[in-house]
Backbone and ligand atoms as CSV (ligand in chain L), in Angstrom:
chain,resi,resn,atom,element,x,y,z
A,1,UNK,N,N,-21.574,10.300,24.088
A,1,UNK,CA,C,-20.505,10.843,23.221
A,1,UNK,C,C,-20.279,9.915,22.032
A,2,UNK,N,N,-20.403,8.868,22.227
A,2,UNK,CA,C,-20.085,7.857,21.321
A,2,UNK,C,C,-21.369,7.884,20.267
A,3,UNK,N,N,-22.591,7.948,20.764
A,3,UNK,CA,C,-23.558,7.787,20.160
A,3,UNK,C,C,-23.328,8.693,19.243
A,4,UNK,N,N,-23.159,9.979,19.457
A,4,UNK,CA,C,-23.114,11.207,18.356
A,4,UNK,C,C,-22.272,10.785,17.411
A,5,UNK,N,N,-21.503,9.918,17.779
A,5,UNK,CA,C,-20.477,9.629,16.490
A,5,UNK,C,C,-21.486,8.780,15.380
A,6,UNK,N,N,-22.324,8.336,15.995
A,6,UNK,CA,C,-22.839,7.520,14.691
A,6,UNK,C,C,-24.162,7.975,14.629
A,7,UNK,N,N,-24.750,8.940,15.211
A,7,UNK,CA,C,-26.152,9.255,15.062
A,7,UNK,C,C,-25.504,10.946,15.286
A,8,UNK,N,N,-24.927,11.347,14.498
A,8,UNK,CA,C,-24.903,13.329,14.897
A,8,UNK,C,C,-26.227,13.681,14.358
A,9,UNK,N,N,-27.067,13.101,13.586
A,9,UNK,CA,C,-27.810,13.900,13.178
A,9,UNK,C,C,-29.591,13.867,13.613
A,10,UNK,N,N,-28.954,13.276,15.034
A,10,UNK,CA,C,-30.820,12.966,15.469
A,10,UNK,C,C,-31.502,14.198,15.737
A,11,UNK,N,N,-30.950,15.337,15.746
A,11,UNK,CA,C,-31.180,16.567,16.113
A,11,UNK,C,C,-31.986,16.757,14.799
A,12,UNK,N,N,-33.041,16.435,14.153
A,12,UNK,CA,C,-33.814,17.093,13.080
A,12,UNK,C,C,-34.288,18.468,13.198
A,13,UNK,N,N,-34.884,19.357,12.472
A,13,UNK,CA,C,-35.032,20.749,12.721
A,13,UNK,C,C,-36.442,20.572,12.606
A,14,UNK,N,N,-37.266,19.784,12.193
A,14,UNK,CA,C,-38.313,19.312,12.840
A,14,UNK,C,C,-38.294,18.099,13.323
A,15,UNK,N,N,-39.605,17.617,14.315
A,15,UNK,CA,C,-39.721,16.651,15.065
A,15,UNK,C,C,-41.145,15.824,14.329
A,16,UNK,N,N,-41.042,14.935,14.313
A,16,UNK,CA,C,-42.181,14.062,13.900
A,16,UNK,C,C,-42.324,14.275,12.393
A,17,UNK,N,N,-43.485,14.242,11.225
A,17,UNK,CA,C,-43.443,13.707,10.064
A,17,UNK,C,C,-43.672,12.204,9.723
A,18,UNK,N,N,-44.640,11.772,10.213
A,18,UNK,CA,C,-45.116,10.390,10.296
A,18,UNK,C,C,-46.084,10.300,8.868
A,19,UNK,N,N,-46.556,11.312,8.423
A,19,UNK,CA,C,-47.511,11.395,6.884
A,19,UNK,C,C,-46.781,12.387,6.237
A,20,UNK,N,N,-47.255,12.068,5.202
A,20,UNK,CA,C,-46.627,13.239,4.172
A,20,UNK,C,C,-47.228,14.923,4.348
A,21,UNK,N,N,-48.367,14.604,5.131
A,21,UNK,CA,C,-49.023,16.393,5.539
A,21,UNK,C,C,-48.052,16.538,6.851
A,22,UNK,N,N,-48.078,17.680,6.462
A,22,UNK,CA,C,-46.619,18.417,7.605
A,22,UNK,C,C,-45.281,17.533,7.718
A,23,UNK,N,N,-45.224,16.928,6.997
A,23,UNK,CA,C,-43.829,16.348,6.583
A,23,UNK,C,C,-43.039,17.454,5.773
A,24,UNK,N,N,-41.441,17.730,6.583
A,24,UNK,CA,C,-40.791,18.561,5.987
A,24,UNK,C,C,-39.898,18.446,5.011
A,25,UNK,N,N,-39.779,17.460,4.836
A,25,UNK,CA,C,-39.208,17.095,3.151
A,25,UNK,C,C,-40.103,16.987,1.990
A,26,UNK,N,N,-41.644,16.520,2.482
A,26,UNK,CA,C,-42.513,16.771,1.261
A,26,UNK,C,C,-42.608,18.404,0.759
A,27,UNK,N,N,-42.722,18.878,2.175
A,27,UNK,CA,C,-42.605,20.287,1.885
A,27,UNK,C,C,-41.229,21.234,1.054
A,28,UNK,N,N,-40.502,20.880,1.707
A,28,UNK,CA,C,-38.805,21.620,0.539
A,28,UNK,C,C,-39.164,20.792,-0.402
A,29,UNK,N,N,-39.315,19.700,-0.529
A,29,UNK,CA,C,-39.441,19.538,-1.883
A,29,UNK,C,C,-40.347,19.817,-3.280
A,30,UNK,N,N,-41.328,20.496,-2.788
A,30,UNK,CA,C,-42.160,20.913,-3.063
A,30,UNK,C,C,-41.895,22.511,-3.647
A,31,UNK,N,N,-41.578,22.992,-2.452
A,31,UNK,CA,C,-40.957,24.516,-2.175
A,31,UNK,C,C,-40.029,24.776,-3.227
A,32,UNK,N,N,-40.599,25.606,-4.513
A,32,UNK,CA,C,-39.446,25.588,-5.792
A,32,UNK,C,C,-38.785,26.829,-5.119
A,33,UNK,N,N,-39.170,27.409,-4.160
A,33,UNK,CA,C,-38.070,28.550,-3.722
A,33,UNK,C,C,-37.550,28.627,-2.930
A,34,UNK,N,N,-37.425,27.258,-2.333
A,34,UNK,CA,C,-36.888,27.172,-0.716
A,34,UNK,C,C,-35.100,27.305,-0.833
A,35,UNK,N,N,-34.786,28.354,-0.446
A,35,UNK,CA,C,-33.393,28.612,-0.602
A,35,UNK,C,C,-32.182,27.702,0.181
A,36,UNK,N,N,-33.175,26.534,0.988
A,36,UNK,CA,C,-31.646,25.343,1.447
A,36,UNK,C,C,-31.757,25.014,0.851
A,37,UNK,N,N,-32.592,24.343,-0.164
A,37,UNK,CA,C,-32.056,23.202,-1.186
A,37,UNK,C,C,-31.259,23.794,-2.524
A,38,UNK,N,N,-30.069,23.166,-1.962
A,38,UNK,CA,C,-29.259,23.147,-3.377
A,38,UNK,C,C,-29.124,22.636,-3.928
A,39,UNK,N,N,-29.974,21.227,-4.497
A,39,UNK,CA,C,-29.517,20.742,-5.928
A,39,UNK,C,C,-31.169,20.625,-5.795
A,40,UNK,N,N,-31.910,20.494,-7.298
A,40,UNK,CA,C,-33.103,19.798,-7.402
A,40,UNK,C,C,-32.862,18.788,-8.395
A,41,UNK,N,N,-32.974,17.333,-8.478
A,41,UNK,CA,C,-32.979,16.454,-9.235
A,41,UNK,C,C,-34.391,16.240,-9.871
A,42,UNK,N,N,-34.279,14.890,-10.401
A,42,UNK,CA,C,-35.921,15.169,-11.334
A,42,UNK,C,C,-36.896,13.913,-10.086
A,43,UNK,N,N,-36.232,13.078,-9.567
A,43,UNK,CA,C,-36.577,12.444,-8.264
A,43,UNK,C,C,-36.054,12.286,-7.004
A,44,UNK,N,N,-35.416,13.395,-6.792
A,44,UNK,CA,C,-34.821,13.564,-5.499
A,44,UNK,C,C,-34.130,14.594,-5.445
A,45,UNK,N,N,-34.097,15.517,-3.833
A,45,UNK,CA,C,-33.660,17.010,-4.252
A,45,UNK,C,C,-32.044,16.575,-3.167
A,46,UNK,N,N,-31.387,17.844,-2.818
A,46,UNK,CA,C,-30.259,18.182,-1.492
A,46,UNK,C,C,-31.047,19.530,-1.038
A,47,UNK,N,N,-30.730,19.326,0.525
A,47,UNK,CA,C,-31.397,20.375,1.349
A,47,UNK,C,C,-30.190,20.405,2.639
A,48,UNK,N,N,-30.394,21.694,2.613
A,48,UNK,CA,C,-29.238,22.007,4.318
A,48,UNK,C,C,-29.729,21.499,5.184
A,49,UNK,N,N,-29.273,20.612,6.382
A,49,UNK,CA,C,-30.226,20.472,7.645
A,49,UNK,C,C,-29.992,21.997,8.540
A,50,UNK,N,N,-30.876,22.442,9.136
A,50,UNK,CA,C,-31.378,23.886,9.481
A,50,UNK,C,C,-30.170,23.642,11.264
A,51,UNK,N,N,-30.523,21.861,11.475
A,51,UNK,CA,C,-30.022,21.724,12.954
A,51,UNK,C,C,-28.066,20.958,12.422
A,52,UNK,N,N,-27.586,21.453,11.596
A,52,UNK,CA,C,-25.841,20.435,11.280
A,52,UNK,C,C,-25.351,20.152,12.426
A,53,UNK,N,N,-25.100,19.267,12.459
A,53,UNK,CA,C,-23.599,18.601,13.012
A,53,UNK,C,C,-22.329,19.160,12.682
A,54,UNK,N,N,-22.397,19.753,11.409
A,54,UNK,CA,C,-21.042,20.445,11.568
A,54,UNK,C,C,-21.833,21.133,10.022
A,55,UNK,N,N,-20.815,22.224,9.776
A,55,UNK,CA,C,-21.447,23.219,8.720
A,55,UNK,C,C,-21.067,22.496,7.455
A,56,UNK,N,N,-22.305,22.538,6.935
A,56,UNK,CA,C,-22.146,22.065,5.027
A,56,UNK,C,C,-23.337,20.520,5.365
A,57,UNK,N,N,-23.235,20.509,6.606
A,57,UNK,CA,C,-24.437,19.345,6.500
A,57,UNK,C,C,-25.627,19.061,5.800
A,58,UNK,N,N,-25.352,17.870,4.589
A,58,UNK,CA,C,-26.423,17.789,3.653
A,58,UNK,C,C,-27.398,17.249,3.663
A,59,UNK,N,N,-28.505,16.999,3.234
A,59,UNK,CA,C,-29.603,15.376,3.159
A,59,UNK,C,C,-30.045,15.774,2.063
A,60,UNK,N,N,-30.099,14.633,1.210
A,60,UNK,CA,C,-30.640,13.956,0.227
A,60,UNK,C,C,-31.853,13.054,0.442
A,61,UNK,N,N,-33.318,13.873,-0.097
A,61,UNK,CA,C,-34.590,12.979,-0.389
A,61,UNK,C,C,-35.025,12.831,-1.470
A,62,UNK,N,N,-35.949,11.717,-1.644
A,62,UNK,CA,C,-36.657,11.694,-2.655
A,62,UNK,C,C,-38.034,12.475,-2.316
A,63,UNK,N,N,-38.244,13.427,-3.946
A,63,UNK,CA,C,-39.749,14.052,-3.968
A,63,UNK,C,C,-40.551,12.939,-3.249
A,64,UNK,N,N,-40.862,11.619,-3.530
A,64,UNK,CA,C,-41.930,11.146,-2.416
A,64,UNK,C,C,-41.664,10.511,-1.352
A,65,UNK,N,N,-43.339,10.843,-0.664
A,65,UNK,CA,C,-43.294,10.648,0.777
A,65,UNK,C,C,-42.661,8.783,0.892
A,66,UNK,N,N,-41.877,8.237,1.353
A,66,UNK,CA,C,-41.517,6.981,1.336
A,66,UNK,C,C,-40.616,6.822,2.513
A,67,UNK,N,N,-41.038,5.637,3.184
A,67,UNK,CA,C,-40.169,5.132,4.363
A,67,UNK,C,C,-38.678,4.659,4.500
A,68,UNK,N,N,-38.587,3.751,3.451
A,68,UNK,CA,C,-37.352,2.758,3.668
A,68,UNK,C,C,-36.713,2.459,2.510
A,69,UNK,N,N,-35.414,2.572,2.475
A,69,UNK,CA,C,-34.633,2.281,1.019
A,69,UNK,C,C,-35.644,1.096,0.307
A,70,UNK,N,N,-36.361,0.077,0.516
A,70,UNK,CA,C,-36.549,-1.109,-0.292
A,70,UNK,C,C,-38.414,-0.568,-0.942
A,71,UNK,N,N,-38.347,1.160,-0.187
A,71,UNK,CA,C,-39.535,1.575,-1.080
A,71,UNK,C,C,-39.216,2.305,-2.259
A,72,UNK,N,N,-37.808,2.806,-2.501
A,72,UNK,CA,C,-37.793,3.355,-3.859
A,72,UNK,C,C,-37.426,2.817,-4.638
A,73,UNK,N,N,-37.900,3.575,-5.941
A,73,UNK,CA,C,-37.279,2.891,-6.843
A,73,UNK,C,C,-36.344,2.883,-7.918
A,74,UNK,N,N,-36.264,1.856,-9.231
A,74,UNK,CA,C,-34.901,1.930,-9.341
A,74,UNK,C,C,-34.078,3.571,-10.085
A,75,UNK,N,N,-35.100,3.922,-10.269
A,75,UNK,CA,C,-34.924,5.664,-10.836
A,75,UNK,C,C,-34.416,6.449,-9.565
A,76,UNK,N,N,-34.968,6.364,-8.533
A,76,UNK,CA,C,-34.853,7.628,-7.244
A,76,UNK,C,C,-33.637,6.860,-6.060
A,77,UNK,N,N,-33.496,5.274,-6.931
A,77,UNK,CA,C,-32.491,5.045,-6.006
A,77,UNK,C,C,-30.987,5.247,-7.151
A,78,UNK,N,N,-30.988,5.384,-7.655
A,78,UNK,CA,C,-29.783,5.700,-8.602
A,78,UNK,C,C,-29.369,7.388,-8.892
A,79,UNK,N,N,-30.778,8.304,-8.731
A,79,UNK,CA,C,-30.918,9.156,-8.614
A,79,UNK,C,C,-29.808,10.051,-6.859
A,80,UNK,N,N,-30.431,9.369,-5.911
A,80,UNK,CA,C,-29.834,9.687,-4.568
A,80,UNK,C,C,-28.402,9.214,-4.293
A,81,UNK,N,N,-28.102,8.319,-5.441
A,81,UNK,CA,C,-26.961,8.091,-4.824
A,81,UNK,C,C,-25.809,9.184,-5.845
A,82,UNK,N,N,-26.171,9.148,-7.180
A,82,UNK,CA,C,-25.350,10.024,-7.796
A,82,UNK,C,C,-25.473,11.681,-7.268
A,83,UNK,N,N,-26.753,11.937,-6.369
A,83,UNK,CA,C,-26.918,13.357,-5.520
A,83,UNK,C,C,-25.748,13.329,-4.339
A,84,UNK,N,N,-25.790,12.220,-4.008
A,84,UNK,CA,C,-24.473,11.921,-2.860
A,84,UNK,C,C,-23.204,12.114,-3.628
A,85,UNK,N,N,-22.756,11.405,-4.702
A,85,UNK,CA,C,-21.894,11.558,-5.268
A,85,UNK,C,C,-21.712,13.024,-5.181
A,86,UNK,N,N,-22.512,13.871,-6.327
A,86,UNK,CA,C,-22.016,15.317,-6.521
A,86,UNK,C,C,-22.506,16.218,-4.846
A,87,UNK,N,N,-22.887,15.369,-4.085
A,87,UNK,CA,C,-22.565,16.583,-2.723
A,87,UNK,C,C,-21.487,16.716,-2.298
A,88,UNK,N,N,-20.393,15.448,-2.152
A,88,UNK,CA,C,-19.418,15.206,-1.386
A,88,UNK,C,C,-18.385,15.888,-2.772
A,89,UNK,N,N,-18.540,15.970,-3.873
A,89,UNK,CA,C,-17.680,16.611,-4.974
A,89,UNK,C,C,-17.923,18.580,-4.586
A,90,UNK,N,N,-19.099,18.367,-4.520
A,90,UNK,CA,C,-19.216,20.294,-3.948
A,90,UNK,C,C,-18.918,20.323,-2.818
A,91,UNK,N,N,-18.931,19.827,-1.672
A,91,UNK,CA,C,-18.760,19.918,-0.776
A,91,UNK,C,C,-16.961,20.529,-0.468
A,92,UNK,N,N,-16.077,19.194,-1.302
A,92,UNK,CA,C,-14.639,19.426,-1.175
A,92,UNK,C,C,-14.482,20.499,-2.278
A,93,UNK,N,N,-14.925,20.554,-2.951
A,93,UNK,CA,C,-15.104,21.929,-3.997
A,93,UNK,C,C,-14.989,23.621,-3.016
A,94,UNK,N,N,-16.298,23.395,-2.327
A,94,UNK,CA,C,-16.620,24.659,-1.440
A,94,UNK,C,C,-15.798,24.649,-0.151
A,95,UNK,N,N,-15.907,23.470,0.590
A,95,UNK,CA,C,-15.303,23.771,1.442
A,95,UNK,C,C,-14.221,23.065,2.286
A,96,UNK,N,N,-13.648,22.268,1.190
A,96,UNK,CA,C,-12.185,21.198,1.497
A,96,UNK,C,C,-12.559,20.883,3.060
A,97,UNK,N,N,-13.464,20.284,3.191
A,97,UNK,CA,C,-13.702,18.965,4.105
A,97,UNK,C,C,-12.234,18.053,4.255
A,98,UNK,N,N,-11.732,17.074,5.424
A,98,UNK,CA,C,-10.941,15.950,5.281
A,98,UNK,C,C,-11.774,14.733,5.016
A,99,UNK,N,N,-12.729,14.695,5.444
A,99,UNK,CA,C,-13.638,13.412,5.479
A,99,UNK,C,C,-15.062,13.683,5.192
A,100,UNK,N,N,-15.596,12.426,5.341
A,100,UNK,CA,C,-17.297,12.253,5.367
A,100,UNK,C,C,-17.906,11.398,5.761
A,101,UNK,N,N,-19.110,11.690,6.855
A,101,UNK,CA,C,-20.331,10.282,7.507
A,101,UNK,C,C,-21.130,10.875,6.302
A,102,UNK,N,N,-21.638,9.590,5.738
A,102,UNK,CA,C,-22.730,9.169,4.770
A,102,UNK,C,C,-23.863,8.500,5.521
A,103,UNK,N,N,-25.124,8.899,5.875
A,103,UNK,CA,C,-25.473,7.550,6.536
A,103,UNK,C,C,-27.072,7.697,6.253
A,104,UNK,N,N,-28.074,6.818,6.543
A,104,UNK,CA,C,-29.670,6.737,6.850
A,104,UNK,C,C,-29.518,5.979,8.330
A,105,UNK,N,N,-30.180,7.171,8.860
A,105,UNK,CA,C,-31.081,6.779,10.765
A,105,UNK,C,C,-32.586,5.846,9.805
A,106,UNK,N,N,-32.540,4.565,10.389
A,106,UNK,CA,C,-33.972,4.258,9.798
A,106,UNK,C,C,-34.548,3.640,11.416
A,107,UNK,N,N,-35.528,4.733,12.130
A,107,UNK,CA,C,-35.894,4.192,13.322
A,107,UNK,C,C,-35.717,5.398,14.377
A,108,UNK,N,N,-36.348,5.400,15.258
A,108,UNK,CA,C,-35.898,6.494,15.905
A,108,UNK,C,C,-35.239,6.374,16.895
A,109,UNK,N,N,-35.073,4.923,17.283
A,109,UNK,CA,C,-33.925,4.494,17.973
A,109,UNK,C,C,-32.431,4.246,17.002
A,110,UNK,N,N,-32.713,4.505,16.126
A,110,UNK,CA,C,-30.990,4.622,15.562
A,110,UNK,C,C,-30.863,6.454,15.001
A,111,UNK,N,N,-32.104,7.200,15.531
A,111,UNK,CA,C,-31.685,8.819,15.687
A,111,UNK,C,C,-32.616,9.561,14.808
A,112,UNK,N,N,-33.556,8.418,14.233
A,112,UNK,CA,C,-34.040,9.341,13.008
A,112,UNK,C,C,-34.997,10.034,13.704
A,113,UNK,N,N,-34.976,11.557,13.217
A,113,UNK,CA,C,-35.851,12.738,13.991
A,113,UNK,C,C,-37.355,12.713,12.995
A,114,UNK,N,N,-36.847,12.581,11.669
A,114,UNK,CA,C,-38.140,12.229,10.900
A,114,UNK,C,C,-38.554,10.771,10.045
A,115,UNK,N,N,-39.384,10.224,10.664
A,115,UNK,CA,C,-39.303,8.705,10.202
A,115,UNK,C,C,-39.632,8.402,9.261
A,116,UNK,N,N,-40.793,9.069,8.511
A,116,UNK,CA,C,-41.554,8.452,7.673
A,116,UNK,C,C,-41.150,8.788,5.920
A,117,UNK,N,N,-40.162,9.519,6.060
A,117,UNK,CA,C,-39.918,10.201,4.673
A,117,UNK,C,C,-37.962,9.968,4.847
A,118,UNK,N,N,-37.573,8.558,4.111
A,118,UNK,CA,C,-36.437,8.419,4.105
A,118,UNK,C,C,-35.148,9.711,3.474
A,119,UNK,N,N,-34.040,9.652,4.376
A,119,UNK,CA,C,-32.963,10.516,3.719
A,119,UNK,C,C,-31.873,10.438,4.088
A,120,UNK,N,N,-30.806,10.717,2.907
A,120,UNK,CA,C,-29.591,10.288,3.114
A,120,UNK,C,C,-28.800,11.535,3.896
A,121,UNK,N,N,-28.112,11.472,5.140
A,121,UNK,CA,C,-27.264,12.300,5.453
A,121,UNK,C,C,-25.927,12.198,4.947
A,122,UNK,N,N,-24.806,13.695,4.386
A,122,UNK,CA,C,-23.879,14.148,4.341
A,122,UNK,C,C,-23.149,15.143,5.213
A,123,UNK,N,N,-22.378,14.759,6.055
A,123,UNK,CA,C,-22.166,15.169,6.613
A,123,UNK,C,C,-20.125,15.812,6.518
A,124,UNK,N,N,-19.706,16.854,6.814
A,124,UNK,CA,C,-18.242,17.115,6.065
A,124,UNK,C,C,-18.071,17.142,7.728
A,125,UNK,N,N,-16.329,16.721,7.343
A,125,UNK,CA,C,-15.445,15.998,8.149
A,125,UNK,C,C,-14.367,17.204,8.442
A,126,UNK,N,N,-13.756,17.515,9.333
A,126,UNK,CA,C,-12.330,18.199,9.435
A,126,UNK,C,C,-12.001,17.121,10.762
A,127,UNK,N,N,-10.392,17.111,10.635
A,127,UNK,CA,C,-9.587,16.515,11.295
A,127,UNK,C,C,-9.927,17.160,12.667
A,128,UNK,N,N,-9.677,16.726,13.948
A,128,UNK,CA,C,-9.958,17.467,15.349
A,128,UNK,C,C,-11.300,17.753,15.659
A,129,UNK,N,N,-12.327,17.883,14.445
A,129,UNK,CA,C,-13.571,18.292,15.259
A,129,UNK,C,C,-14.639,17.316,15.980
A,130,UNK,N,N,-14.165,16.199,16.586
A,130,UNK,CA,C,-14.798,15.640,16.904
A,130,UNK,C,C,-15.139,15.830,18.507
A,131,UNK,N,N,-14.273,16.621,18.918
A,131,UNK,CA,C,-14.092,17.294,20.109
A,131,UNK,C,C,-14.841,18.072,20.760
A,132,UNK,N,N,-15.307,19.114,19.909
A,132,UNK,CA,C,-16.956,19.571,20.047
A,132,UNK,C,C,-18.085,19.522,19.455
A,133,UNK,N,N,-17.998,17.816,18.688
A,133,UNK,CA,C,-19.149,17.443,17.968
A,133,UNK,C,C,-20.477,17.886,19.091
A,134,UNK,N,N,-20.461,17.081,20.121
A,134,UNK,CA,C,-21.743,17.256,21.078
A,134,UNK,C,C,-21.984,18.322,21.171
A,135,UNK,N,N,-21.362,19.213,21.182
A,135,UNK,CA,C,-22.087,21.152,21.546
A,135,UNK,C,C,-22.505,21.629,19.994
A,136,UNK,N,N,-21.678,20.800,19.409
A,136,UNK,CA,C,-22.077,21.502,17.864
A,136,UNK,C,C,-24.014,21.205,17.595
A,137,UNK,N,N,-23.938,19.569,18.424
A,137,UNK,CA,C,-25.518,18.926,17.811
A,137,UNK,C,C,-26.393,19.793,18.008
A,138,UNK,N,N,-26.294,20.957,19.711
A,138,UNK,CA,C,-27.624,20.947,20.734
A,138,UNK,C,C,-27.243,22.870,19.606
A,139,UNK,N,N,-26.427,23.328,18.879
A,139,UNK,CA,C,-26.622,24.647,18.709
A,139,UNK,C,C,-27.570,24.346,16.992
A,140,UNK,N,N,-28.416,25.478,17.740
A,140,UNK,CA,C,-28.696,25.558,16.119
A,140,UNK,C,C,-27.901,27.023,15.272
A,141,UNK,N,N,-27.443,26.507,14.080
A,141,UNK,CA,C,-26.885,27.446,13.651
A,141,UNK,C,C,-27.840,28.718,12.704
A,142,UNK,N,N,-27.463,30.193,12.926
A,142,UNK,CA,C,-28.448,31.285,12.328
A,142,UNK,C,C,-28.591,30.520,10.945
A,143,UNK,N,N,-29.719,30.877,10.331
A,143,UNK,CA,C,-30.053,30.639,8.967
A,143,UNK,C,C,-29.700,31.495,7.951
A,144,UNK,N,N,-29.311,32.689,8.349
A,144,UNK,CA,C,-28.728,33.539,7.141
A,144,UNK,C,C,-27.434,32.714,6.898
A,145,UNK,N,N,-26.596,32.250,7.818
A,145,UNK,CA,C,-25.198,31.348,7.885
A,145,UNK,C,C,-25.571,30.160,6.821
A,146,UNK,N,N,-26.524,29.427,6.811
A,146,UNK,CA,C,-26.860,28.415,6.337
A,146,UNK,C,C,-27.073,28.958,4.831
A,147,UNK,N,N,-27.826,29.926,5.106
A,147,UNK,CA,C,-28.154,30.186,3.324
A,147,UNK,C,C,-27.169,31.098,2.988
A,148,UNK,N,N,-26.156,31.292,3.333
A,148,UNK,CA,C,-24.660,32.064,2.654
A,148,UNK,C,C,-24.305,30.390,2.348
A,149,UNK,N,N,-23.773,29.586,2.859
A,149,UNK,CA,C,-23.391,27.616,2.753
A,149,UNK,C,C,-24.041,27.168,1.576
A,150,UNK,N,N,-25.407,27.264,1.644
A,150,UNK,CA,C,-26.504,26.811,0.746
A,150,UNK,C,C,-25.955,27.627,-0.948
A,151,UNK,N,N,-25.562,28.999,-0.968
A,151,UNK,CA,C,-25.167,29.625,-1.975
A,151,UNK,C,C,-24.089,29.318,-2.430
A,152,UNK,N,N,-22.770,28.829,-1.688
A,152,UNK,CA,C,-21.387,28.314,-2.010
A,152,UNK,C,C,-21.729,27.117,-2.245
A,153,UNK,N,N,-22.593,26.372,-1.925
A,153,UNK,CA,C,-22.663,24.666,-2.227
A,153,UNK,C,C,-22.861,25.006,-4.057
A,154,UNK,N,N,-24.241,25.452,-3.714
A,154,UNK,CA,C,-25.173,25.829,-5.685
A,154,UNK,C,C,-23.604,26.320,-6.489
A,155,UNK,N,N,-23.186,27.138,-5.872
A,155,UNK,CA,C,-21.940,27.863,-6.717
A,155,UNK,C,C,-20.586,26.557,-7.399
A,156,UNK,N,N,-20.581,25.477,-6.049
A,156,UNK,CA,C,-19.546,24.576,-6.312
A,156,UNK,C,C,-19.950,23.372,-7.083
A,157,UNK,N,N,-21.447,23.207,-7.335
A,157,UNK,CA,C,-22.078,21.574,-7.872
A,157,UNK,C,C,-21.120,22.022,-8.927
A,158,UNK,N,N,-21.071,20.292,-9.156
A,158,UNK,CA,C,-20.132,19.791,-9.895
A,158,UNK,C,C,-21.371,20.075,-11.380
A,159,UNK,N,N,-20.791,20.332,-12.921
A,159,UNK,CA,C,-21.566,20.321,-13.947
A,159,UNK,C,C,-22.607,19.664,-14.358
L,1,ZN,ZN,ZN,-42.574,13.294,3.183
């Protein structure tokens, strides 16, 4: 129970991604029509996770395949963090969140489901729901749900 508090998001919607072939962030990012990602930056996109922790759950990657914050660079790391910035601004925009976990799993003992292609989780907060965080991890939520979320996020980015 505790763990979920600091790892909700080991539940990836894929498993493994150790190379950039069949890696699923090379892929959305790639994917100019992939309807979770709602923001595209010019080095780093936002994508829905397919498996949330709670609804509006974001991640932020960079277009390349790269392991560990001390591999990007200073463009895609200034890039991801101002993508964080305007998620958590759409986020309370779309859907008045109380809070937010910001975080990187780097390891798969600290939860990360995909290792080899670093990303920032956003995750929105309401007061009380921590109560059925654990049932929230193991459901996956329908994807039409996600891409109605995915459409109110695009609708709320900040200018
Ligand atoms: Zn990748």
């Amino acid at each position: 129970m505790t763990e979920a508090l600091w790892a909700p998001w080991r539940l990836e919607y894929v498993q493994g991604g150790a190379d950039a072939e069949g890696c699923i962030f090379c892929a959305a990012g790639a994917d100019e029509g992939y309807d979770l990602v709602v923001r595209r930056g010019e080095r780093a996109y936002v994508v829905m996770n397919l498996y949330p922790y709670s609804n509006g759950h974001l991640m932020v990657a960079p277009y390349r395949h790269l392991a560990g914050p001390g591999d990007l660079d200073e463009a895609e790391r200034a890039e991801m963090w101002r993508l964080l910035d305007e998620s958590v601004r759409a986020l309370t925009e779309a859907m008045s969140p109380h809070g937010f976990n910001a975080g990187i799993n780097i390891g798969r003992v600290a939860g990360a489901g995909v290792e080899g292609h670093i990303h920032l989780h956003v995750v929105p907060r309401w007061n009380g729901d921590t109560n059925f965080m654990p049932v929230l991890a193991d459901v996956k939520v329908m994807p039409e749900h996600i891409t109605r979320t995915a459409e109110k996020l695009r609708a709320a980015w900040p200018a």
